[in-house]
C-alpha positions as CSV (number, residue, x, y, z in Angstrom):
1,X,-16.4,21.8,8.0
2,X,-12.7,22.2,7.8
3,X,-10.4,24.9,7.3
4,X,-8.8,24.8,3.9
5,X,-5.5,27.6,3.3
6,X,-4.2,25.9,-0.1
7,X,-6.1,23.9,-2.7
8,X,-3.3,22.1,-4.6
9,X,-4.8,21.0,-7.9
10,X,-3.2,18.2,-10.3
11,X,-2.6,18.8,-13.9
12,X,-4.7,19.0,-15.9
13,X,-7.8,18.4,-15.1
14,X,-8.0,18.7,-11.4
15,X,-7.3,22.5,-12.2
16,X,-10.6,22.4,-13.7
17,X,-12.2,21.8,-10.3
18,X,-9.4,22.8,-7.9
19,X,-10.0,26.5,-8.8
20,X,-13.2,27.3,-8.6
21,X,-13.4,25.7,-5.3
22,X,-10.7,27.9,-4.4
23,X,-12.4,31.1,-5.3
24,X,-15.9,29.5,-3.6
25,X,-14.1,28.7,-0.4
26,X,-12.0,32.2,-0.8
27,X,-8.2,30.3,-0.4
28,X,-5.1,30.5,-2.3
29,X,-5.0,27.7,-5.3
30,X,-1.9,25.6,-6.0
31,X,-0.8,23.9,-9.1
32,X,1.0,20.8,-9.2
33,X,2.7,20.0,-12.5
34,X,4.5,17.6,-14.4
35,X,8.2,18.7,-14.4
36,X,9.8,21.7,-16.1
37,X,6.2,23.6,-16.8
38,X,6.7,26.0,-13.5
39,X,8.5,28.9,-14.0
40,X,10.4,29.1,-10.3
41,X,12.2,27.2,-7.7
42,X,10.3,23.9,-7.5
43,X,9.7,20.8,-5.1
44,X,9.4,17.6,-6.8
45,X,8.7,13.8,-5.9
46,X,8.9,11.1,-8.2
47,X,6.7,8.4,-8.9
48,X,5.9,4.9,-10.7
49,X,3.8,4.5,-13.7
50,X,3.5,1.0,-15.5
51,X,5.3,2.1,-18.2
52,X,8.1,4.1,-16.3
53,X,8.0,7.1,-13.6
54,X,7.1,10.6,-13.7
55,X,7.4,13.5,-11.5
56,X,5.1,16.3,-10.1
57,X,6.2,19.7,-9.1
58,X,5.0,23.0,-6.9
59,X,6.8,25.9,-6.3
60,X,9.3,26.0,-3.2
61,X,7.0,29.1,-1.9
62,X,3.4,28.0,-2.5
63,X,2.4,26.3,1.0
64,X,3.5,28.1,3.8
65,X,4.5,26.0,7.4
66,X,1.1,24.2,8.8
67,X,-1.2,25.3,5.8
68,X,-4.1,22.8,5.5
69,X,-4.3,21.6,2.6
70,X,-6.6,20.3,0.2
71,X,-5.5,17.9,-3.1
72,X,-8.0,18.1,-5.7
73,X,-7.7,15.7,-8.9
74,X,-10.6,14.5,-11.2
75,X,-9.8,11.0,-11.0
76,X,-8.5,8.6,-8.4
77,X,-7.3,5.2,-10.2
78,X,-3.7,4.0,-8.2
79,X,-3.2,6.6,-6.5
80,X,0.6,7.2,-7.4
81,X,0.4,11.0,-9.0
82,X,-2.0,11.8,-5.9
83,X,0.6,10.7,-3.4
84,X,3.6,12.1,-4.9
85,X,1.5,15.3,-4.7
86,X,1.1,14.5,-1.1
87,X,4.8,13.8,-0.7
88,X,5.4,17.5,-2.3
89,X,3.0,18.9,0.3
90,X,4.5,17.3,3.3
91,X,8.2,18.0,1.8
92,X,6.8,22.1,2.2
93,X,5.5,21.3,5.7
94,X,1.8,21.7,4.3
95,X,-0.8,19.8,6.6
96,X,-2.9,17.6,4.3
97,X,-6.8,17.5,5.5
98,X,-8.0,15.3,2.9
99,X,-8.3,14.6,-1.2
100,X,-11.1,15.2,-3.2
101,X,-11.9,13.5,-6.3
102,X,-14.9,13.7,-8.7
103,X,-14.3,10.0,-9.9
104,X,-12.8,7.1,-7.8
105,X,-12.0,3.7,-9.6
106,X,-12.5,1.8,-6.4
107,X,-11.4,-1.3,-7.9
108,X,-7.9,-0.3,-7.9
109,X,-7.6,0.1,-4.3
110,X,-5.6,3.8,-4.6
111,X,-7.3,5.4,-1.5
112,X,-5.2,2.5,0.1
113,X,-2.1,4.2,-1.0
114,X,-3.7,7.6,0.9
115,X,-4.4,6.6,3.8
116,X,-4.6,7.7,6.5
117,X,-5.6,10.4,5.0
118,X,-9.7,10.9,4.1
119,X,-10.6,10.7,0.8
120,X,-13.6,11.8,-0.7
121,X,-15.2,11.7,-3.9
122,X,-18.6,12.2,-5.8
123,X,-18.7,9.0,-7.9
124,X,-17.8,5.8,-7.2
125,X,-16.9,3.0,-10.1
């Protein structure tokens, strides 16, 4: 029952289900990508993996002041790539409703790291 301006979806596979919600819920559609594959002025955060850090990226003119936001991803394990998104988002003054997930690995706690944030998914391990 909210209103959603942006989907931001997280490579790769969160494109696959980012977009067509986009078009189904008739809002713009947001990629965020690992660093270097968008072709204009980009925000990025930094994050930690267990083997080093990475970095996601959107461009500087995707989200506009107070759009709400949605952050789509296929799979939630720590949580770090879906926060830095997040971190992106807030950096453009986005307003984040809530993430969506088609597979959270509850065992590894990374809705935590969300919060406060709602988090939703459709299957739970």
């Amino acid at each position: 029952d909210e209103k959603i301006d942006v989907i931001v979806g997280i490579e790769s596979r969160g494109f696959i289900f980012a977009a067509p919600l986009a078009l189904k819920l008739s809002c713009r559609f947001v990629l965020a990508r690992k660093p270097g594959k968008l072709p204009s002025e980009t925000v990025a955060e930094e994050y930690e993996l267990e083997y080093g850090t990475d970095a996601i990226e959107i461009h500087t003119d995707a989200i506009s002041k107070g759009d709400r936001i949605l952050i789509v991803d296929d799979l939630l394990a720590t949580g770090g790539t879906a926060k830095a998104t997040g971190s992106v988002v807030n950096k453009l003054d986005g307003e984040i409703v809530s993430y969506a997930f088609l597979i959270i690995l509850t065992f590894l706690k990374g809705d935590e790291l969300l919060k406060p944030v709602p988090v939703f998914s459709i299957i739970e391990y």
